[in-house]
C-alpha positions as CSV (number, residue, x, y, z in Angstrom):
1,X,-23.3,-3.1,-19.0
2,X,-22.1,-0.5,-16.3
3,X,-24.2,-1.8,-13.6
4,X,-22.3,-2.9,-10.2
5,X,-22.5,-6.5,-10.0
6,X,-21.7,-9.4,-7.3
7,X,-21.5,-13.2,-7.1
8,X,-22.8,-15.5,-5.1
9,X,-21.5,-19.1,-4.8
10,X,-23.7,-21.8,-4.0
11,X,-22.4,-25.0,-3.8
12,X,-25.6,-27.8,-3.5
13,X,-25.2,-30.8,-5.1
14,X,-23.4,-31.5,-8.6
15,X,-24.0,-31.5,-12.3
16,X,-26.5,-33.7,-13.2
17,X,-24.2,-34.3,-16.5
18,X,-20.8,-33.8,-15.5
19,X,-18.8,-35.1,-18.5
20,X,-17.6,-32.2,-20.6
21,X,-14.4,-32.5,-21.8
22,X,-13.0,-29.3,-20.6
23,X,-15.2,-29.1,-16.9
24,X,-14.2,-31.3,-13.9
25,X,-16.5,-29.1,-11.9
26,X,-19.5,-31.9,-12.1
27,X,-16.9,-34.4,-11.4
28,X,-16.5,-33.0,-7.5
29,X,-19.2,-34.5,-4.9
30,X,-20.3,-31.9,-3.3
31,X,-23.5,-32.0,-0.2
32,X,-26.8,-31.3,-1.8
33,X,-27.9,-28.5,1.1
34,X,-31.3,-28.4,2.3
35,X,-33.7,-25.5,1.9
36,X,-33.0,-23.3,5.3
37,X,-29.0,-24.3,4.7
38,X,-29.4,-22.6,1.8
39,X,-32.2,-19.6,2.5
40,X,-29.3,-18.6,5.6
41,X,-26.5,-18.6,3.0
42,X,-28.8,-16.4,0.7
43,X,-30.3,-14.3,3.9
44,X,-26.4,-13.9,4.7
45,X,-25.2,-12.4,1.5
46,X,-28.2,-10.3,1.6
47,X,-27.3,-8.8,4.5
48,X,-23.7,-8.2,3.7
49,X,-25.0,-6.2,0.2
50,X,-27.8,-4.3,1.9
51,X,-26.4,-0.7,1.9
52,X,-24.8,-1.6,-1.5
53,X,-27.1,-0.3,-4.9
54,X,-26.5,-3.7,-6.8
55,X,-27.7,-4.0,-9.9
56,X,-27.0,-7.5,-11.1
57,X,-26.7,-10.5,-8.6
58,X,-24.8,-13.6,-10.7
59,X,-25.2,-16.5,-9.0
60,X,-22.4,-20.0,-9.9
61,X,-23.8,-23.3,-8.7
62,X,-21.3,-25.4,-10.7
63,X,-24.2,-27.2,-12.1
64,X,-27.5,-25.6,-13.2
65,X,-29.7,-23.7,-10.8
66,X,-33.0,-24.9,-12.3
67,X,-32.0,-28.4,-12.2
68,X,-34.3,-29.8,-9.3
69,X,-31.9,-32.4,-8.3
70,X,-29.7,-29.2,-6.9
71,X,-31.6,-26.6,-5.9
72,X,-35.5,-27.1,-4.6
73,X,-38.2,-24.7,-6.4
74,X,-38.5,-22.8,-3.0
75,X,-35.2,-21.3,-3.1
76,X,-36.1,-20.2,-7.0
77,X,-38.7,-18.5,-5.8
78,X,-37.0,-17.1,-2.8
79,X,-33.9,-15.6,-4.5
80,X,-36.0,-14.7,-7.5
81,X,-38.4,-12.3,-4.8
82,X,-35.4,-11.4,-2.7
83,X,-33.6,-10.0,-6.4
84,X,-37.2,-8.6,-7.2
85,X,-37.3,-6.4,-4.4
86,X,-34.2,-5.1,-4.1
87,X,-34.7,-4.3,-8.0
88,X,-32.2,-6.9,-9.4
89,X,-31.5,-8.6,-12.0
90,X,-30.9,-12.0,-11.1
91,X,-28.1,-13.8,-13.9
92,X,-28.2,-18.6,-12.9
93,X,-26.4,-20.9,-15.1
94,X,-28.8,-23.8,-16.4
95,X,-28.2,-26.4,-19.3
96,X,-31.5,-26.2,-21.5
97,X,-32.7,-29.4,-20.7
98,X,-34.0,-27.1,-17.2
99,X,-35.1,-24.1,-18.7
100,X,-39.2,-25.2,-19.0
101,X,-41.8,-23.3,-19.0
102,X,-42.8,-24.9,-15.4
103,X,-39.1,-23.8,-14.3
104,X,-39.6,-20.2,-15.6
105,X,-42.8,-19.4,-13.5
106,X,-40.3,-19.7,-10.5
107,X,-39.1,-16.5,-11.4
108,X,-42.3,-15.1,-12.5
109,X,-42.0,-10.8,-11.4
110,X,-37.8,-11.0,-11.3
111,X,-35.5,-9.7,-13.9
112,X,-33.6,-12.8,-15.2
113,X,-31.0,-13.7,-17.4
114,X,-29.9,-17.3,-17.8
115,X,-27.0,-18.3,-19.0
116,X,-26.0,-21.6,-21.1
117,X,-22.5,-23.0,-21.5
118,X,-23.1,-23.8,-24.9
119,X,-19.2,-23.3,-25.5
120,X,-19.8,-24.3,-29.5
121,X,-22.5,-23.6,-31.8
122,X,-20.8,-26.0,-34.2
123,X,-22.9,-29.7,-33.7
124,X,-19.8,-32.0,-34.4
125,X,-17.3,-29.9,-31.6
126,X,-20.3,-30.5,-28.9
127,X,-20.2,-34.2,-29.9
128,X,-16.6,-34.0,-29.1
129,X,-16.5,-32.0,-26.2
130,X,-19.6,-34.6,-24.7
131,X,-21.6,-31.6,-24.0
132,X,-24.5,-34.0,-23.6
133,X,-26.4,-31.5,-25.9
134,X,-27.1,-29.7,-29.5
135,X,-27.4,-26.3,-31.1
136,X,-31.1,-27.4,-31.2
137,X,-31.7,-27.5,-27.2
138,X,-30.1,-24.4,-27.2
139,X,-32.4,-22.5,-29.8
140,X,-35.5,-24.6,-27.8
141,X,-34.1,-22.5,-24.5
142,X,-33.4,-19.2,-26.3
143,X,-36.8,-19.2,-27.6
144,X,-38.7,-20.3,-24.3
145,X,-36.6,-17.6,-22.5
146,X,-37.6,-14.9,-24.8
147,X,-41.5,-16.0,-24.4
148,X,-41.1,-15.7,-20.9
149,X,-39.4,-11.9,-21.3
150,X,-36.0,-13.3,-19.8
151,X,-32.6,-13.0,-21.2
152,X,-29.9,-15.0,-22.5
153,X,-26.2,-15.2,-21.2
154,X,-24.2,-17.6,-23.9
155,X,-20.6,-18.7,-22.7
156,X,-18.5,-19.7,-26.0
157,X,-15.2,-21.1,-25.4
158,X,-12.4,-19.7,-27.6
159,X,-9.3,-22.9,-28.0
160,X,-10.8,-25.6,-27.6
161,X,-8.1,-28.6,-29.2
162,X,-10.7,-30.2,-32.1
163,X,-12.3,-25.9,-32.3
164,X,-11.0,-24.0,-35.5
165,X,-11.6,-20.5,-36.1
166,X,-14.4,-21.5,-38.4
167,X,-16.4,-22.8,-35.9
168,X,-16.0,-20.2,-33.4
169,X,-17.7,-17.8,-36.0
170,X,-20.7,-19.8,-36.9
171,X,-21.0,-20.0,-32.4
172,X,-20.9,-16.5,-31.9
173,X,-23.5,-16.0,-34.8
174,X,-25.7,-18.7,-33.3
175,X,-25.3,-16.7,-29.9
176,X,-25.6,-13.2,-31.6
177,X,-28.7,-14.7,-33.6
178,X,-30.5,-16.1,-30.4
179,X,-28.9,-14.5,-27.4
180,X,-28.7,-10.9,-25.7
181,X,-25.2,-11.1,-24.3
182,X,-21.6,-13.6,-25.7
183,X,-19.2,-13.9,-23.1
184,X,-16.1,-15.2,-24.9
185,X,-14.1,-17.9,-22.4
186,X,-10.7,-18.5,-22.8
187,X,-10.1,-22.6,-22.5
188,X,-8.2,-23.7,-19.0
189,X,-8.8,-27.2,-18.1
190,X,-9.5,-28.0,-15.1
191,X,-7.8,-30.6,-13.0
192,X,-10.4,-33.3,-13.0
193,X,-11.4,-32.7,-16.6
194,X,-10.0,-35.0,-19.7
195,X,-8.7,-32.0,-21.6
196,X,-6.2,-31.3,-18.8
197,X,-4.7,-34.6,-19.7
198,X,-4.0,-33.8,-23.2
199,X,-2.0,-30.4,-21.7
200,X,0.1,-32.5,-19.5
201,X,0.5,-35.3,-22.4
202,X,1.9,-32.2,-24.6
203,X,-1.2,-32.6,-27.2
204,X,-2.7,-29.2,-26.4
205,X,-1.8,-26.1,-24.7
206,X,-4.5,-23.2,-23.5
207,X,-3.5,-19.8,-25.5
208,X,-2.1,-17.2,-24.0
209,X,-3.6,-13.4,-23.9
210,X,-1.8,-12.6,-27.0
211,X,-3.1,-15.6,-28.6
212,X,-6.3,-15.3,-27.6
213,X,-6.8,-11.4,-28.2
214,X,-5.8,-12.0,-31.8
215,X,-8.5,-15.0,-32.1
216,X,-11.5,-12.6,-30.4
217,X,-10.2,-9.9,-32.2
218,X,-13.1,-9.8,-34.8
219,X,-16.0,-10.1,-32.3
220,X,-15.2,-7.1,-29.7
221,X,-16.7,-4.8,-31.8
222,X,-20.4,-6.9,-31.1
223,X,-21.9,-4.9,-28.4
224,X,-22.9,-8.2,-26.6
225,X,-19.5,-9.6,-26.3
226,X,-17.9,-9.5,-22.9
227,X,-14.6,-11.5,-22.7
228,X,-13.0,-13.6,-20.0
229,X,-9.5,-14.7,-20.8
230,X,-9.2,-16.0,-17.1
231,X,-12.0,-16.9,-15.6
232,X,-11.2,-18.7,-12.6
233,X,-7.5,-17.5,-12.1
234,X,-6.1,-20.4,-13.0
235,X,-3.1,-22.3,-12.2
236,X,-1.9,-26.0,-12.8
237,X,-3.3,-28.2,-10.1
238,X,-3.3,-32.0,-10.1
239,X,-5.9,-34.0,-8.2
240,X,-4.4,-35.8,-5.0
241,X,-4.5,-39.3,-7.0
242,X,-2.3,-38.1,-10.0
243,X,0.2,-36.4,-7.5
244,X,3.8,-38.5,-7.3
245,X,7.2,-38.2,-5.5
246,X,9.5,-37.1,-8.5
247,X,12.7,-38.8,-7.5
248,X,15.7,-39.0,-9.5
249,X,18.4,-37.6,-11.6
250,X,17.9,-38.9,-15.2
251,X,15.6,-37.4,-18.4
252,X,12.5,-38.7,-17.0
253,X,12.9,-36.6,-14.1
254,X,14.0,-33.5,-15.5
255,X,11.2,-33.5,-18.2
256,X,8.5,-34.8,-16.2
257,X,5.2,-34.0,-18.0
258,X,4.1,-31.8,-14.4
259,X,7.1,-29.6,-14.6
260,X,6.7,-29.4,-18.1
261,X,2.8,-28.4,-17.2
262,X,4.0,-25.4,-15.0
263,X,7.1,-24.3,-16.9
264,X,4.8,-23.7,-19.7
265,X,2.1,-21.8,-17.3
266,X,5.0,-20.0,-15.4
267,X,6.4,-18.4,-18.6
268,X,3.0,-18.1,-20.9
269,X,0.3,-16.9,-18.4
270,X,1.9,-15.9,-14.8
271,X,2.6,-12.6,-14.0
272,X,5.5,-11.6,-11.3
273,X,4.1,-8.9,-8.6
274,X,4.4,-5.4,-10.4
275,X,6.6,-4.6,-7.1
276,X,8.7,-6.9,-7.8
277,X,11.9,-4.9,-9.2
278,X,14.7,-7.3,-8.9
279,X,15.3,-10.9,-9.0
280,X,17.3,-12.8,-6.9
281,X,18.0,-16.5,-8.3
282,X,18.5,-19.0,-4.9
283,X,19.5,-22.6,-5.6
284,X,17.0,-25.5,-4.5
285,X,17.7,-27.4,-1.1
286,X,16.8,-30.8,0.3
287,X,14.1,-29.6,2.3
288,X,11.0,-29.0,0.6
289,X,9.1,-26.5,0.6
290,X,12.6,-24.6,0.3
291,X,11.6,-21.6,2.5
292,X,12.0,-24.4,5.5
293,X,15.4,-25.1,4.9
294,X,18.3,-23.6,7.0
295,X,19.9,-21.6,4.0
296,X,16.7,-20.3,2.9
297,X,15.5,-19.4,6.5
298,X,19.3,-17.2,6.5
299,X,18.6,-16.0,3.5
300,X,14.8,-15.1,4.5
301,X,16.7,-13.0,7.6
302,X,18.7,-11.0,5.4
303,X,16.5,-10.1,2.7
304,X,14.2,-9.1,5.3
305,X,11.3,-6.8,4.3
306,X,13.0,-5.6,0.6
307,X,9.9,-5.8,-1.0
308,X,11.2,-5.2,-4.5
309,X,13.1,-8.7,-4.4
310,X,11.4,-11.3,-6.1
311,X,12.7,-14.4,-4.9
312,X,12.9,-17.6,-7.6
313,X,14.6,-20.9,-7.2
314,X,16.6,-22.7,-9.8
315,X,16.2,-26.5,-9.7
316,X,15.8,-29.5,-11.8
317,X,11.8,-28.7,-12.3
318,X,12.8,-25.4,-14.0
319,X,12.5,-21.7,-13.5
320,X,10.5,-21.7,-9.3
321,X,9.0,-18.2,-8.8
322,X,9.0,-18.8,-4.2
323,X,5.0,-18.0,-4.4
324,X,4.8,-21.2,-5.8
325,X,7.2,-23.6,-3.1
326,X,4.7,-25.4,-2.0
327,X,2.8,-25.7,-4.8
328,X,2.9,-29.2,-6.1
329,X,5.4,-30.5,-7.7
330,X,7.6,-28.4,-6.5
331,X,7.0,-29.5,-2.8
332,X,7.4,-33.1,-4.3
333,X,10.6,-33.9,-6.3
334,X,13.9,-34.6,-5.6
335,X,17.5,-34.8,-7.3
336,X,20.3,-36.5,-6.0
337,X,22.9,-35.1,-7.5
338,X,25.3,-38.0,-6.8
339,X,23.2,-39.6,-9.3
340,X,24.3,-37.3,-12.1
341,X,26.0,-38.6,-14.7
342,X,27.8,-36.8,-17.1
343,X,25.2,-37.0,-19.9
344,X,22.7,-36.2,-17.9
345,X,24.7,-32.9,-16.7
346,X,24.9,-31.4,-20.1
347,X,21.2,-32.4,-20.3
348,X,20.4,-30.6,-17.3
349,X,22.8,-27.5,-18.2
350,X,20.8,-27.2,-21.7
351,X,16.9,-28.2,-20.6
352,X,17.6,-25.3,-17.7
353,X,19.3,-23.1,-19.9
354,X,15.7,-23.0,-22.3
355,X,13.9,-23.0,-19.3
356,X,15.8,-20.1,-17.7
357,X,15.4,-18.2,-21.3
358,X,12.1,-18.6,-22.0
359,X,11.3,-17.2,-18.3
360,X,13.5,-14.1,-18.8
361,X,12.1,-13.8,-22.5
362,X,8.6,-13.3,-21.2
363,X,9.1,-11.5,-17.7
364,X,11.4,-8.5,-16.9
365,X,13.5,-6.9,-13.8
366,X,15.2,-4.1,-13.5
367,X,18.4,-5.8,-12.1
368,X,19.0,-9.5,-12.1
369,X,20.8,-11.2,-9.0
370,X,21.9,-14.7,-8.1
371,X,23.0,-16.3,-5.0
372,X,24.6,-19.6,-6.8
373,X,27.7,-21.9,-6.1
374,X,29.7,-22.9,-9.6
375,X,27.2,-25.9,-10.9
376,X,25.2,-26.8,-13.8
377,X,22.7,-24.5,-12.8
378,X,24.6,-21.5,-12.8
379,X,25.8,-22.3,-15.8
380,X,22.6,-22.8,-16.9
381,X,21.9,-18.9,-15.7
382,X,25.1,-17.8,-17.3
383,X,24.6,-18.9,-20.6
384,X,20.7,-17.7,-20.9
385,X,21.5,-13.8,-19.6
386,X,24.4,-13.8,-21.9
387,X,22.4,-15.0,-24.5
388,X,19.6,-12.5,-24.0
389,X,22.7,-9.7,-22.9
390,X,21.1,-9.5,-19.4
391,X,23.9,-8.3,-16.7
392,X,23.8,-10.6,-14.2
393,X,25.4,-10.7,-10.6
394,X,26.4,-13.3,-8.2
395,X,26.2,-12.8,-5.3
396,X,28.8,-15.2,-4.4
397,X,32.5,-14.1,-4.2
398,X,34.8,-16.1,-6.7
399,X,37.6,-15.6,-4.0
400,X,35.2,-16.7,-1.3
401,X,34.2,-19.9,-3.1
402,X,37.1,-20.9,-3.1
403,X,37.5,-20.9,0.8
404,X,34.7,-22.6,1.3
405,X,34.0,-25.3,-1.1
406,X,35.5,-28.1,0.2
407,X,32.3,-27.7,3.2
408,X,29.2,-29.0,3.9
409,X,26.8,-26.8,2.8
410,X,29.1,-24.0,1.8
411,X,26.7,-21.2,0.8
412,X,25.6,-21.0,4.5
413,X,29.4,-19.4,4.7
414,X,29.0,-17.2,2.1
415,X,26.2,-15.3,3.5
416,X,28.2,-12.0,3.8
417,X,29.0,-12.1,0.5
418,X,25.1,-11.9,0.0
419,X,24.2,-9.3,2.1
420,X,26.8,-7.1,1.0
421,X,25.3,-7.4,-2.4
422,X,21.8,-6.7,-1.3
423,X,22.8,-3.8,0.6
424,X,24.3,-2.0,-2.5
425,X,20.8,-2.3,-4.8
């Protein structure tokens, strides 16, 4: 479909299920908002689109929007007029225990589509995912929908662990069979959702867009497929219960399963800013987030307004890209490297080294930069651009090293040596 479209978010109440395996969205409390809470967040957004020719209004209630227990029978009616005589269609998420015939006449005159997360049409996956439903309920809705001249919006999710490409055909010929439009979901857990502890347990890991292209691949063709490899633009976040001060210097620390969780989101599914020309590798301080230390805060002055300079911290959680500082856990760790031992040093040297790799492997510069004292994370650097014949450039003088080294906090010494560099990009 070509038409323009917009989205309203309406957050009333929760799902009146809320245990799928791969949703935490029914698993946040959230204020069930009373009728003229809700008609001024409706009038509002109808006033902000009224000299815009909308043709489709989708509306996300992270729940279902004929579900009583969230959104009164008034406000059905009211959006459902509101969409009716601005001439349009009106797309609500419901699971099919809602779609009646008694919830249908709320939208009596109105274009509608509703859409069902029936994310499998194969019986055994919805027992695993705990979708609380079967194919069954979904062919009852379909059918009721089509009675009632409405539409039907199926969301299928492609990579789901206990899934198999068998059973993502048989869904999309349920949904082709019984529906008017597929939208194809790539799987990201979300934080509060079981599934997201089986990607930070190492079980299961969402696929990437090559991944997933290959696995839709057969289904484009289908006029009613849309797909959606990110729909919420995702990115690993941990609930304030399962987030922990990552303290130490021993394997435990350096392959903690939520460093693990972001390395393997940082190198698979992140991309760097297409401005972004050059890198510039900066060592980790004490102070977290980093940008508040005193060397990055030089650092910071001299880099100034280069825009092309993508700045990304080395550290014991891996490969940091500086958007994500404060991001948890990288706002939350800490390694004392007086604790090293000298196991645990070639540990480090080789975990970075893969780490490093991996992030180079999947995201390119034009030139490649580093502002690093002799360690085990230079080394770590070293060996990956050799390794992947990268040219890489310290920033740091060998000759001026080795006036400084002997000081407390040496680099903050060395910031010449740093600025002549950048100056000659």
């Amino acid at each position: 479909m070509h038409m323009k479209e917009k989205t309203l978010l309406l957050n009333s109440g929760k799902c009146s299920w809320g245990k799928c395996f791969a949703c935490g969205w029914g698993k946040l409390d959230s204020p069930r908002l009373g009728i003229h809470e809700l008609k001024k967040v409706i009038d509002d957004f109808f006033h902000e689109i009224k000299d815009e020719k909308i043709g489709r209004l989708k509306i996300f209630a992270s729940g279902s929007f004929l579900d009583d227990a969230q959104f009164p029978k008034a406000i059905r009616k009211y959006v459902a007029g509101k969409c009716a005589a601005a001439g349009m269609e009106l797309v609500v998420e419901s699971r099919p225990e809602f779609i009646t015939k008694e919830n249908l006449e709320d939208f009596k005159g109105a274009k509608l589509a509703v859409a069902i997360g029936l994310e499998s049409g194969d019986d055994a996956v919805l027992k695993k995912y705990n979708k609380g439903f079967a194919t069954d309920d979904y062919i009852g809705a379909a059918k009721l929908l089509h009675e009632n001249s409405f539409r039907l919006r199926t969301y299928l999710m492609v990579g789901l662990p206990f899934g198999s490409a068998e059973s993502l055909k048989r869904s999309v010929e349920l949904a082709d069979k019984y529906g008017d439009e597929i939208v194809l979901i790539n799987v990201f857990p979300h934080s509060l959702a079981p599934l997201y502890e089986l990607w930070v347990g190492g079980k299961w890991k969402p696929l990437d867009k090559k991944q997933f292209e290959e696995t839709i691949a057969p289904y484009k063709s289908n006029p009613k497929v849309e797909t959606d490899f990110n729909n919420f633009s995702f990115v690993p976040r941990f609930s304030r219960q399962k987030q922990v001060m990552i303290k130490g210097a021993s394997e435990k620390e350096l392959l903690h399963p939520h460093f693990e969780v972001w390395q393997d989101y940082i190198c698979r599914f992140y991309e760097i800013p297409k401005e972004k020309k050059t890198v510039l590798f900066l060592p980790c301080t004490f102070t977290k987030p980093y940008y508040n230390s005193k060397l990055h805060r030089e650092i910071a002055k001299i880099v100034g307004n280069r825009k092309n300079l993508h700045l990304v911290v080395l550290s014991s959680p891996g490969v940091i890209p500086y958007e994500f500082a404060n991001k948890y856990p990288f706002n939350s760790y800490d390694w004392p490297e007086w604790e090293e031992a000298p196991e645990i040093k070639k540990r480090y040297i080789s975990v970075t080294e893969k780490r490093i790799e991996n992030y180079l492997r999947s995201h390119k510069y034009e030139k490649y930069f580093c502002f690093l004292k002799p360690s085990e994370t230079f080394i770590a650097l070293e060996k990956s651009c050799k390794k992947l014949k990268i040219p890489l450039v310290n920033c740091l003088k060998p000759e001026t090293w080795e006036k400084i080294k002997g000081e407390k906090n040496p680099l903050l010494l060395a910031l010449d040596d740093l600025e002549e560099s950048l100056e000659n990009i």
